[in-house]
C-alpha positions in Angstrom: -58.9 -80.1 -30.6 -57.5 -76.8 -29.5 -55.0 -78.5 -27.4 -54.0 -80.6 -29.9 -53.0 -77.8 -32.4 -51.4 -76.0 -29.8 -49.2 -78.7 -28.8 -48.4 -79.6 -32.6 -47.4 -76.0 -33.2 -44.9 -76.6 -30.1 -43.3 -79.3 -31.5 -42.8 -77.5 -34.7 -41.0 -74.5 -33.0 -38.8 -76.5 -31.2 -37.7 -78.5 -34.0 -36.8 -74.7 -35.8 -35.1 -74.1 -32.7 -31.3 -75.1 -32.7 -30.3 -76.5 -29.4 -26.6 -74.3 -28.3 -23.6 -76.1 -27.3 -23.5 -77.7 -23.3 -25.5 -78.7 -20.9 -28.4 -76.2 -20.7 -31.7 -77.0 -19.4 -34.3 -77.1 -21.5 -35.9 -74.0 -23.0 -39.5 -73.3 -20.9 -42.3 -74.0 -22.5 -44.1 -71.2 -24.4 -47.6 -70.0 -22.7 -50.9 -70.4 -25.0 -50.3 -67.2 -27.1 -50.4 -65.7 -30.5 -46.9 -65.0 -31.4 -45.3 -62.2 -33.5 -42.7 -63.5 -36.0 -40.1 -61.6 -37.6 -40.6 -61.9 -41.8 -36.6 -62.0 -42.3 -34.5 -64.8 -41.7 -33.6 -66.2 -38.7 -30.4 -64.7 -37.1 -28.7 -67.0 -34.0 -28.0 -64.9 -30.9 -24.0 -64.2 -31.1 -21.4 -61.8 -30.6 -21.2 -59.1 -33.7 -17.5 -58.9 -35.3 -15.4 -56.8 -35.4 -16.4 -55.8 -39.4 -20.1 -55.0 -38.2 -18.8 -53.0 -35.5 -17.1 -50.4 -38.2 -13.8 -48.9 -37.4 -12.9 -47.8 -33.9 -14.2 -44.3 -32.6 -11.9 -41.6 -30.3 -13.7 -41.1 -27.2 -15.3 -38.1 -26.3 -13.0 -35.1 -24.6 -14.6 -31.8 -23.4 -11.6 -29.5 -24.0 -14.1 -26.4 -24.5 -15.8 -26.6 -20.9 -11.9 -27.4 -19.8 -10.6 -24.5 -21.1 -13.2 -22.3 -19.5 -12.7 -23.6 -16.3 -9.1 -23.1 -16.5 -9.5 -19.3 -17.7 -11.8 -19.0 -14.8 -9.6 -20.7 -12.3 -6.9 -18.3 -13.2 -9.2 -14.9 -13.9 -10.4 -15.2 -10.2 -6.6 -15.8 -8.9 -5.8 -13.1 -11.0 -8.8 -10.5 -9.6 -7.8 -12.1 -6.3 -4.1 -11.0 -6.1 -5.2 -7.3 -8.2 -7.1 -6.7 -5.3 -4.7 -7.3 -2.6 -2.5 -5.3 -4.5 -4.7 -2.8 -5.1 -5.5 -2.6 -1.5 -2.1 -2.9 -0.4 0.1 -0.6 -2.7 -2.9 1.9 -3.8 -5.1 1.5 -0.5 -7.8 0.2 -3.1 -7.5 3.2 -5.8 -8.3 1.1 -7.9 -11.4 -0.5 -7.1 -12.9 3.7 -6.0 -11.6 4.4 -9.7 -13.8 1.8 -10.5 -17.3 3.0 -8.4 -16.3 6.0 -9.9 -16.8 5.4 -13.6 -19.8 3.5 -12.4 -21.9 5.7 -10.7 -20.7 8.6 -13.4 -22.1 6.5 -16.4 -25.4 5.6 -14.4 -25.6 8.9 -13.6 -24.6 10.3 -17.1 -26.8 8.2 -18.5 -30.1 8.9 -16.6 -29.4 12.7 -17.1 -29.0 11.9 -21.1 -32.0 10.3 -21.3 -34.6 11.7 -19.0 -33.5 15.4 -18.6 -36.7 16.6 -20.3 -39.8 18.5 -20.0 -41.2 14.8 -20.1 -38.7 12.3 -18.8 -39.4 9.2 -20.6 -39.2 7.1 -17.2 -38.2 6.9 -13.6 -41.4 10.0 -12.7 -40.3 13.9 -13.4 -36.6 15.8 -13.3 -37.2 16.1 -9.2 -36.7 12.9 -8.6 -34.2 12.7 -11.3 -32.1 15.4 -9.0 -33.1 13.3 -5.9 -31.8 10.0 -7.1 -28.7 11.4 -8.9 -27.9 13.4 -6.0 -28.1 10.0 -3.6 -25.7 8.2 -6.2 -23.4 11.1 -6.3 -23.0 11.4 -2.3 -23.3 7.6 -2.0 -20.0 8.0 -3.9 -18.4 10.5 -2.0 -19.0 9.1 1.4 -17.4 5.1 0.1 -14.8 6.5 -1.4 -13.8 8.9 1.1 -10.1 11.3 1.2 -10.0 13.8 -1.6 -13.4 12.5 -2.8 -14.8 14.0 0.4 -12.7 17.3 -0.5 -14.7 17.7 -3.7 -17.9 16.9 -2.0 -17.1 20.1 0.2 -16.4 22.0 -3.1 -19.6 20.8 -4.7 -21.1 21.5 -1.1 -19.8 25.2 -1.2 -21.1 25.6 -4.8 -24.9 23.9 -4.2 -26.4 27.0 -4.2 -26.9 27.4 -7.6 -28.0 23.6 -7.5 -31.1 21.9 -7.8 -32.3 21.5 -4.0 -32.1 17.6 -3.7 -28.5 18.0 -4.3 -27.9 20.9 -1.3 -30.3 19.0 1.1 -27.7 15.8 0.0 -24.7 17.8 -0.1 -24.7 19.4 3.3 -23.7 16.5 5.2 -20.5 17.0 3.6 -18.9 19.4 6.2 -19.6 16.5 8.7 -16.5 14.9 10.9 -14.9 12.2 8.4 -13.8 9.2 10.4 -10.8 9.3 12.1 -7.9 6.5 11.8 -6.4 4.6 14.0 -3.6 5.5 16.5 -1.1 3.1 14.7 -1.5 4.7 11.3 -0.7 7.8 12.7 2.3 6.5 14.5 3.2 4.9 10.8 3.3 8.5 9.4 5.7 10.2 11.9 8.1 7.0 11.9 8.2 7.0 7.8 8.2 11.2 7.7 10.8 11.8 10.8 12.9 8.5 10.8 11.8 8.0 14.9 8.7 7.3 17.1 6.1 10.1 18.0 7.6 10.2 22.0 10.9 10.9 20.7 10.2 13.7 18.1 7.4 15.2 20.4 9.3 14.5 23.8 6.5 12.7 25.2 5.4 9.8 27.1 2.1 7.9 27.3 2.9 6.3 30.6 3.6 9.4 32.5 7.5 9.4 32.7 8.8 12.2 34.5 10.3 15.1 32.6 8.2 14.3 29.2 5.3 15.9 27.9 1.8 14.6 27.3 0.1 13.8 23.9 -3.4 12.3 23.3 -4.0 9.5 21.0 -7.5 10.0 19.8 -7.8 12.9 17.5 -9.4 16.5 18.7 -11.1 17.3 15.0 -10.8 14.6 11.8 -11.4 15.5 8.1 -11.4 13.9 4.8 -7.5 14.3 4.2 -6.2 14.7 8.1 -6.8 14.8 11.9 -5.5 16.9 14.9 -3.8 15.7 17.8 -3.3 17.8 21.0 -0.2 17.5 22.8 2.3 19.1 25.4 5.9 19.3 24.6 8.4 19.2 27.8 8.8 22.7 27.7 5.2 23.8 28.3 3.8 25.1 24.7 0.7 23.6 23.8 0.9 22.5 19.8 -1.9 20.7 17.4 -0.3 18.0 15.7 -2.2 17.8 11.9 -1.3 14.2 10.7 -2.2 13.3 7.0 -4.0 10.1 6.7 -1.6 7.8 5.2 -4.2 6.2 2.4 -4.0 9.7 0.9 -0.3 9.4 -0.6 -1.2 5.9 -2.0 -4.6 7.6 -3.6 -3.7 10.4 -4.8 -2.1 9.2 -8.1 -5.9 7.3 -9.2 -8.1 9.8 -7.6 -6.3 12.7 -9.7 -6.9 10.6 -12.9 -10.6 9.6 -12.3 -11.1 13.3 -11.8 -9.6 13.8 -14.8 -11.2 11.5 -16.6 -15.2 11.6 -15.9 -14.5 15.7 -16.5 -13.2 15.0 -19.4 -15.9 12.5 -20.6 -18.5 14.9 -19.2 -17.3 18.4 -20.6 -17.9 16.3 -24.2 -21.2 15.1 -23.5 -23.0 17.6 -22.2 -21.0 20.4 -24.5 -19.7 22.2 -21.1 -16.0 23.9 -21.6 -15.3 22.5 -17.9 -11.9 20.8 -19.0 -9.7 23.3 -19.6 -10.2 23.9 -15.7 -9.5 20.9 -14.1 -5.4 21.0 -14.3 -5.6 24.2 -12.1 -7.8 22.9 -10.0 -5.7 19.6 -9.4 -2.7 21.9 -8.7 -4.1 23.6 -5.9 -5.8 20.2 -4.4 -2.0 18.5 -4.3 -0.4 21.7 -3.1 -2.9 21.4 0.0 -2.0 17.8 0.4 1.5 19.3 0.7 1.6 20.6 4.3 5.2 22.5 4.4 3.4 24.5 1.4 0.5 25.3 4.1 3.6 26.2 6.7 4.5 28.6 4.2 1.2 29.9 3.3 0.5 30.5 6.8 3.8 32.4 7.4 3.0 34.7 4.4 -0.4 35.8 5.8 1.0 36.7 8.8 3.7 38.8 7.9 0.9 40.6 5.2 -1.3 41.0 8.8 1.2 42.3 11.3 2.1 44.8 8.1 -1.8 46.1 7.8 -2.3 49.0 10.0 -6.1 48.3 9.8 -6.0 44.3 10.6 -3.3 44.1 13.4 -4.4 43.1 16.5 -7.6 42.0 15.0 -6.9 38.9 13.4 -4.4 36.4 14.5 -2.9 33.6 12.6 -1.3 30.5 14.6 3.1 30.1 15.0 3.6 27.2 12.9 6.8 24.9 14.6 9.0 23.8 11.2 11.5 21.6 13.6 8.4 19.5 14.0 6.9 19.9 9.8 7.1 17.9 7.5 4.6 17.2 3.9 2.6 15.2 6.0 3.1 16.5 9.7 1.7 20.4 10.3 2.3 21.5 14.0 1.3 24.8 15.4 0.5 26.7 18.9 -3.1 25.1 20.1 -5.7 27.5 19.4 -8.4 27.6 22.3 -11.1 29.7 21.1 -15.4 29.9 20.0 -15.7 28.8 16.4 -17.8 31.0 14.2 -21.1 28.8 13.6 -21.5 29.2 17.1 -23.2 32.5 17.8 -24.8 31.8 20.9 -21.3 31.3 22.3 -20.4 34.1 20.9 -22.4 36.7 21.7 -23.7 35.6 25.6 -22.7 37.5 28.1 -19.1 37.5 29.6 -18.4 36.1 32.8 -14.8 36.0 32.7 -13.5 38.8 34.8 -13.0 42.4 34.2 -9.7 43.2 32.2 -9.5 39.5 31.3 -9.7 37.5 27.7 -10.6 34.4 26.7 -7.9 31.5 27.3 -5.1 32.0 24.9 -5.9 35.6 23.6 -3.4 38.0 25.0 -1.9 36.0 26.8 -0.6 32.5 27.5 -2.9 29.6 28.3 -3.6 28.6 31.6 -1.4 25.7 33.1 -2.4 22.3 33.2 -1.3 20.4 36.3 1.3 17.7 34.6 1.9 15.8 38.1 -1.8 14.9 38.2 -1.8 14.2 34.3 1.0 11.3 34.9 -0.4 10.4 37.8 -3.6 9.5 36.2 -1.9 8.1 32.6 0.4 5.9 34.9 -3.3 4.1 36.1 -4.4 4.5 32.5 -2.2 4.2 30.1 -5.1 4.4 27.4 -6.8 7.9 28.8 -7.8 9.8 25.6 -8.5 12.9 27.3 -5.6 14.8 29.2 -6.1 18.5 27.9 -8.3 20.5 30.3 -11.7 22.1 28.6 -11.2 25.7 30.0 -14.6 26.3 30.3 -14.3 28.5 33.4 -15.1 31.6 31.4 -18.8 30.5 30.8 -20.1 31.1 34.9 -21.0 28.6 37.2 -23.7 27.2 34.9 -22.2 27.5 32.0 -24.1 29.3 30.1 -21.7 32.4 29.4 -20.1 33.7 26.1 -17.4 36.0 24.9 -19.8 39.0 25.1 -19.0 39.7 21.7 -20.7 41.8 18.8 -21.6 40.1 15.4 -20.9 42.9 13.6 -17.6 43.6 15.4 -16.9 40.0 13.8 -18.2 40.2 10.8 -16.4 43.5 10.0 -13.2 42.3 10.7 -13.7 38.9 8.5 -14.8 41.2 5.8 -11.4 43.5 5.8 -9.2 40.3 6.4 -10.7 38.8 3.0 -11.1 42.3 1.2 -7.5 42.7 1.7 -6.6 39.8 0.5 -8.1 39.9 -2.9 -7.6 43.4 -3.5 -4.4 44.8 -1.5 -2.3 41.3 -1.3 -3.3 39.3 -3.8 -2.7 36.6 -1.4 -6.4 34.7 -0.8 -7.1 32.2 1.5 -10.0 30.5 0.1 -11.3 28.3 2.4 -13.0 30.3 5.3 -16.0 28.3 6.5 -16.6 28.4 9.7 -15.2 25.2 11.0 -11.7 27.1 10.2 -12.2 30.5 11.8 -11.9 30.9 15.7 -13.2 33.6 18.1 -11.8 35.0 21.2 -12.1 37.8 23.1 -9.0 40.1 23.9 -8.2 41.7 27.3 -9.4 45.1 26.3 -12.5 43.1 25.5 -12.5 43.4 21.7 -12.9 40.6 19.1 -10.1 38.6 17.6 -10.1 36.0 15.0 -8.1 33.6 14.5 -8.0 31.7 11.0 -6.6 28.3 10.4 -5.8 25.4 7.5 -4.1 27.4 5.2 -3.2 25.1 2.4 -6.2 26.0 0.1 -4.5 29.1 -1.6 -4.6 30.9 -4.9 -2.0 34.0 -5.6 -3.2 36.5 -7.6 -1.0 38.5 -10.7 -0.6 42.2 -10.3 -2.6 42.9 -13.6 -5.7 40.3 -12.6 -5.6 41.9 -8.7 -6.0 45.4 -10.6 -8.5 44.4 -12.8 -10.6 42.6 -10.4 -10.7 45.9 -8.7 -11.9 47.8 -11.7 -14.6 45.2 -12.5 -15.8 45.6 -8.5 -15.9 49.4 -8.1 -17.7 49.4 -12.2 -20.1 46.4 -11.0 -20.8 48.8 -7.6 -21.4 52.3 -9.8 -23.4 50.0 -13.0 -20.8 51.3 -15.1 -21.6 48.9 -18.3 -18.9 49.5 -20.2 -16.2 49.0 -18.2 -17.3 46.1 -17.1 -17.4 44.8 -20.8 -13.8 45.7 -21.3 -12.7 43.6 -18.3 -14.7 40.8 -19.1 -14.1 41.2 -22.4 -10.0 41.1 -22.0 -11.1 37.5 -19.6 -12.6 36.4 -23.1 -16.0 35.9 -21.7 -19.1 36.8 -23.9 -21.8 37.1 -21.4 -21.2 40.0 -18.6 -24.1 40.4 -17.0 -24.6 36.8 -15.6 -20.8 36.9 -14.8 -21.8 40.3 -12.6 -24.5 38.7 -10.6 -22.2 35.8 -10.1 -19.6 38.1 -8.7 -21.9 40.0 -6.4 -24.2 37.1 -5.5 -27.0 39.4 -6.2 -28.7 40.1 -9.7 -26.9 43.0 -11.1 -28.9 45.7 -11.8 -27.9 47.3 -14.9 -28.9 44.2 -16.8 -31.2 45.3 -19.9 -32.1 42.0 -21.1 -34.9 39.8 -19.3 -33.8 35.8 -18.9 -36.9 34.9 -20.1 -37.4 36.8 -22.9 -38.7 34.8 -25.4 -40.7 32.3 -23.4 -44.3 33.7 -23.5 -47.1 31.1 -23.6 -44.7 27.7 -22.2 -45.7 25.7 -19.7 -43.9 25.5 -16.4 -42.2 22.3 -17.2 -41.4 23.9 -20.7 -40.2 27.2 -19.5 -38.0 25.5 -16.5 -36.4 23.4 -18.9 -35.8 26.2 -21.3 -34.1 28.6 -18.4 -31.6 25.8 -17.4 -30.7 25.3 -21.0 -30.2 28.9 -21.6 -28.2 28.5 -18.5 -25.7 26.1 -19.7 -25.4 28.5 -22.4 -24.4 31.3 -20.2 -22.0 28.8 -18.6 -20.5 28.9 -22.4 -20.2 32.2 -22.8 -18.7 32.6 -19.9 -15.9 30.4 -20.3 -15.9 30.8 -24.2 -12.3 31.4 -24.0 -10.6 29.1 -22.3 -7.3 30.4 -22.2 -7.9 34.0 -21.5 -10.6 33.0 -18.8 -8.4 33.7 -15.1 -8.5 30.0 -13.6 -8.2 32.0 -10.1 -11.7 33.0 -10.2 -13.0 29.4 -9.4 -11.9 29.6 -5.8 -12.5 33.7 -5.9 -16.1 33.1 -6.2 -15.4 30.3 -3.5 -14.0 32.4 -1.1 -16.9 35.3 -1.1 -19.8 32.8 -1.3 -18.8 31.6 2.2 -18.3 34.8 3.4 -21.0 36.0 2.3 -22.9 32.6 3.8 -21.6 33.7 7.2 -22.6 37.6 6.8 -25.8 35.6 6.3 -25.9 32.8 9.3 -25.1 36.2 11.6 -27.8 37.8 10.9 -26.5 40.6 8.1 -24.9 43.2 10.7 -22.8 44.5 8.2 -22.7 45.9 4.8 -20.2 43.4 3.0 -20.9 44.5 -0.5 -20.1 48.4 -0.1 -17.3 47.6 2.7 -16.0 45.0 -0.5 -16.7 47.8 -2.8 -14.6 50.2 -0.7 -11.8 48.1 -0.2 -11.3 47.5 -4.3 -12.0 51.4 -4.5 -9.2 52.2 -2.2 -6.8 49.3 -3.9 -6.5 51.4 -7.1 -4.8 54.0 -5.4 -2.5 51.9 -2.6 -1.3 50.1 -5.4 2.4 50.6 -5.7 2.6 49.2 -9.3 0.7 52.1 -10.7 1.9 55.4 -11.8 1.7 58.4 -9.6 -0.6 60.3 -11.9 -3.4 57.1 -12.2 -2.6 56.7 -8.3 -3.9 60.5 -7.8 -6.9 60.7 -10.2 -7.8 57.3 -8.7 -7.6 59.2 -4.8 -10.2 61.9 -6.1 -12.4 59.0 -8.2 -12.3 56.8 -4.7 -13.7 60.1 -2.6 -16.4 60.5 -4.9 -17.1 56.6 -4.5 -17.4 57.0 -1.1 -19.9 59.7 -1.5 -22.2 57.3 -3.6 -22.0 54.6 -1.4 -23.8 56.1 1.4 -26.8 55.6 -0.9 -26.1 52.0 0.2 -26.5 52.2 3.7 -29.2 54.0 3.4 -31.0 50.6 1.7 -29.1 48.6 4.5 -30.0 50.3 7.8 -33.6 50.5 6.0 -33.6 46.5 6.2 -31.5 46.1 9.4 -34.5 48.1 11.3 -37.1 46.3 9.8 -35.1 42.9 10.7 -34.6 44.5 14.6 -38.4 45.2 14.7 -38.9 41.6 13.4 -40.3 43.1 10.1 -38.3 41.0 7.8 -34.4 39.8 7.0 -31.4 41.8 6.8 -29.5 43.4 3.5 -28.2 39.9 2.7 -31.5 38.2 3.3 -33.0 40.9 1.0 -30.5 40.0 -1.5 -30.7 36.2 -1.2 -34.6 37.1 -2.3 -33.6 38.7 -5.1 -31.1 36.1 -6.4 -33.8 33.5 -5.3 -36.0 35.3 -7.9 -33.5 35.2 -10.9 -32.9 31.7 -9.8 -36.2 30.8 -10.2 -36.5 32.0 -13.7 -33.8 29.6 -14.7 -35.7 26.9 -13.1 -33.2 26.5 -10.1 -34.5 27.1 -6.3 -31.7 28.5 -4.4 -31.2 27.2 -0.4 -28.5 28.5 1.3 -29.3 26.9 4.8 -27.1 24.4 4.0 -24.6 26.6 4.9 -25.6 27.1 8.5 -22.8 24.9 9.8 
């Protein structure tokens, strides 16, 4: 009975079922199943029209995702042909303008934020110094060409820095890389319209009748590098060739500089901007080498015109016919340069009556047959000049036989001179630029070169710098007021240990007055704010305060730095003292009756500093006997003590070359 209801329910589907046109085979039969029926009508299987469809739709376009894709397509050609551009017309000022603003908002930043008793994150303010100081030379080092140069400043000025940033810092008076021979071939061509052998009369294949010239540089730094050469008619020269990236740079460095000083000086409150236009002034004019000619020329006429200096110091014959802005040639110096002392001071094994090559008397010959023998084997030999070590004995191990105090007195007149008598400074005088050689008679000379860092002091400022000097020596309060006071500056007595790189004694007020009961954090963070204040103060008038002071300080911080590295065998601040004393009446622009009262004023100086010496050869025993440090090192204690109590630890062996 099942299968008969099954099979009559079969025959009543099919008959509901209407057949469709043709020859189709017969629909299969439908298993044994329950079946699910729909409860609306039945609806035959056929195409829908067009009216059920609805009205036509527009298809689908992505413009947005287009239109992306097309601004990226053309942003990347666009970054793509800035950057070759950049590279190629600005030797990429752009993109170090760029790392620039970078690093100086990270860095801006992190100080904002964390320099605090407390810093909120990244550990304490040491390692807040440590890693800003790492970004900062990180910076320096990519960049590279005047970026380097204000490393060197920063470098010179560290002192009074935390000490992450000196330990960072020194590694700025390192070689910078040297470019290649083509560039500098580039350079002459472009500055003297021919090749280097036919302005220079020389031939790198050994030609008969030319001179020699060596293509790999003697000495590079951040803006230029030396060549040595021979010219035809025997005169050694040093050929200083600007790198050529430097023109191309100049224009985005100067701006950067000018731009994170500007946006600094307003965030941290500092009065720094005001500066910067002087400063940027005498970085182009030592970019400008025929202003370095003349610079050079000036301090040796001044020289040869000092009784007390002539035949002391020397200053190298600078070769305009072969100057240009970017081209410096001079005589080739051979000599002992300061930082080394052991050099200096061995014993002399040179012959009696005899001086170092170069000093007294021309330099030995070189053999130029053998020379173009030997580049007409090897056209590529990068070392021709001879070494001209012969003075140092069969092992070597010789020196100039020289005193450090010998040395060190003359560098102190030569720069005492300058600011005081002249008004003509030289103020770069680290050691890499200062060269010792031993005369005939066997005394020292030295020899200073790279003259285009320069400042020229006015009549007035010379005279009062000479006032504040002798006042700072004698503790003479309100004297020193008045001059600082006509600078616009409200706080002397910092300004006075600044200037003698020594707390000044006739201070009455204590830095930490005040700051009873603070922790150390507290109390270290207190001193460097009432730093910044001082820092205020100091340049609270902008436009009274004597921009030449910047490289002033500069100049007698290295100085002192290498009264230092020699071991103290002199007295700089009295001999300083002395020299500003004696100014004031050598100076022809004062009257004849201030000229005589100052005469009488100066002998009685004299007569109080002998108290001086008595405090120096005090320390300069005890340093002999191996007691203790010299007068400077005594001093840098004392400085390192006021230091302290503004929270800043003072390291000056980063000065040691």
């Amino acid at each position: 009975m099942l299968s008969q209801g099954m099979f009559g329910a079969s025959r009543a589907l099919s008959r509901r079922i209407r057949p469709c046109r043709g020859n189709l085979p017969s629909p299969p039969s439908i298993p044994p199943r329950r079946l699910l029926q729909s409860s609306g009508p039945f609806q035959p299987l056929r195409p829908p029209s067009p009216s059920e469809l609805g009205a036509p739709q527009k298809a689908k376009q992505y413009k947005r995702s287009g239109r992306w894709a097309r601004r990226l397509v053309i942003l990347s050609v666009a970054g793509g042909v800035a950057y070759l551009a950049d590279r190629q017309i600005w030797a990429s000022g752009l993109v170090r303008s760029i790392r620039t603003f970078t690093t100086g908002l990270i860095v801006a930043v992190d100080y904002k934020v964390n320099f605090r008793p407390d810093p909120w994150w990244g550990g304490d303010v040491a390692q807040l110094h440590t890693r800003s100081a790492r970004r900062v030379s990180e910076l320096l080092q990519a960049n590279g060409g005047l970026y380097l140069k204000i490393g060197q400043a920063i470098a010179m000025q560290s002192a009074v820095l935390p000490p992450e940033f000196q330990k960072m810092f020194a590694r700025m008076f390192d070689d910078a890389p040297q470019n290649d021979w083509k560039e500098v071939e580039k350079v002459i061509r472009e500055d003297f319209g021919r090749s280097v052998e036919e302005v220079f009369g020389v031939s790198f294949t050994g030609k008969d009748g030319m001179g020699l010239m060596e293509r790999k540089a003697r000495a590079s730094a951040s803006v230029a590098q030396v060549h040595w050469a021979k010219l035809p008619d025997g005169r050694e020269i040093a050929i200083k060739v600007q790198k050529r990236e430097i023109g191309k740079q100049r224009s985005w460095d100067v701006w950067a500089f000018k731009t994170v000083t500007w946006i600094y000086g307003k965030w941290f409150d500092l009065p720094y901007y005001n500066l910067v236009p002087f400063i940027i002034e005498r970085l182009e004019l030592e970019m400008d080498f025929e202003n370095e000619a003349q610079n050079s020329e000036n301090l040796r006429k001044l020289i040869n015109q000092e009784k007390t200096l002539r035949g002391r110091v020397y200053i190298p014959i600078v070769y305009p016919e072969f100057t240009t802005k970017r081209v410096l040639t001079t005589e080739w110096i051979e000599g002992v340069r300061l930082w080394d002392k052991k050099a200096m001071t061995s014993t002399w094994y040179g012959g009696y009556g005899k001086g170092s090559p170069g000093a007294g008397a021309p330099l030995p010959p070189i053999n130029m047959d053998a020379a173009r023998r030997e580049l007409r084997t090897k056209p590529y030999h990068e070392k021709i000049k001879p070494d001209r070590q012969e003075w140092k004995g069969a092992r070597g191990r010789g020196g100039l036989g020289l005193s450090t105090k010998e040395v060190m007195t003359t560098m102190v007149d030569l720069f005492s001179a300058q600011i005081f008598k002249w008004g003509v400074v030289h103020c770069d005088p680290h050691p890499g630029n200062i060269f010792i050689r031993r005369l005939p008679n066997g005394r020292a000379e030295l020899v200073l070169i790279d003259h285009g860092l320069y400042v020229y002091l006015k009549d007035e400022f010379r005279h009062q710098y000479g006032v504040l000097w002798k006042a700072l020596m004698t503790l003479d309060n309100k004297t020193i007021n008045e001059v600082t006071g006509k600078w616009g500056m409200r706080s002397s007595d910092l300004f006075a240990s600044a200037t003698l790189l020594r707390p000044y004694e006739g201070s009455e007020e204590r830095f930490d007055a005040g700051m009873e009961g603070m922790t150390a954090a507290e109390k270290s963070y207190a001193m460097q704010q009432k730093m910044r204040q001082g820092i205020r103060d100091i340049l609270a008038d902008e436009d009274k305060w004597p921009k030449e002071l910047i490289f002033l300080g500069r100049n007698m911080r290295i100085v002192q730095s290498n009264n230092q590295y020699l071991g103290s065998p002199v007295n700089r601040v009295k001999m300083m003292g002395e020299w500003a004393s004696r100014s004031l009446y050598e100076d022809p622009n004062l009257p004849w009756g201030r000229r005589l009262r100052n005469v009488w004023r100066h002998l009685l100086f004299k007569v109080v500093m002998t108290a001086t010496d008595v405090a120096f050869y005090f320390f300069r025993a005890r340093q002999l006997l191996g007691w203790g440090g010299g007068m400077e090192d005594e001093m840098e204690r004392h400085m390192r003590d006021m230091a302290s109590e503004y929270g800043i630890e003072l390291q000056h062996e980063v000065f040691n070359g």
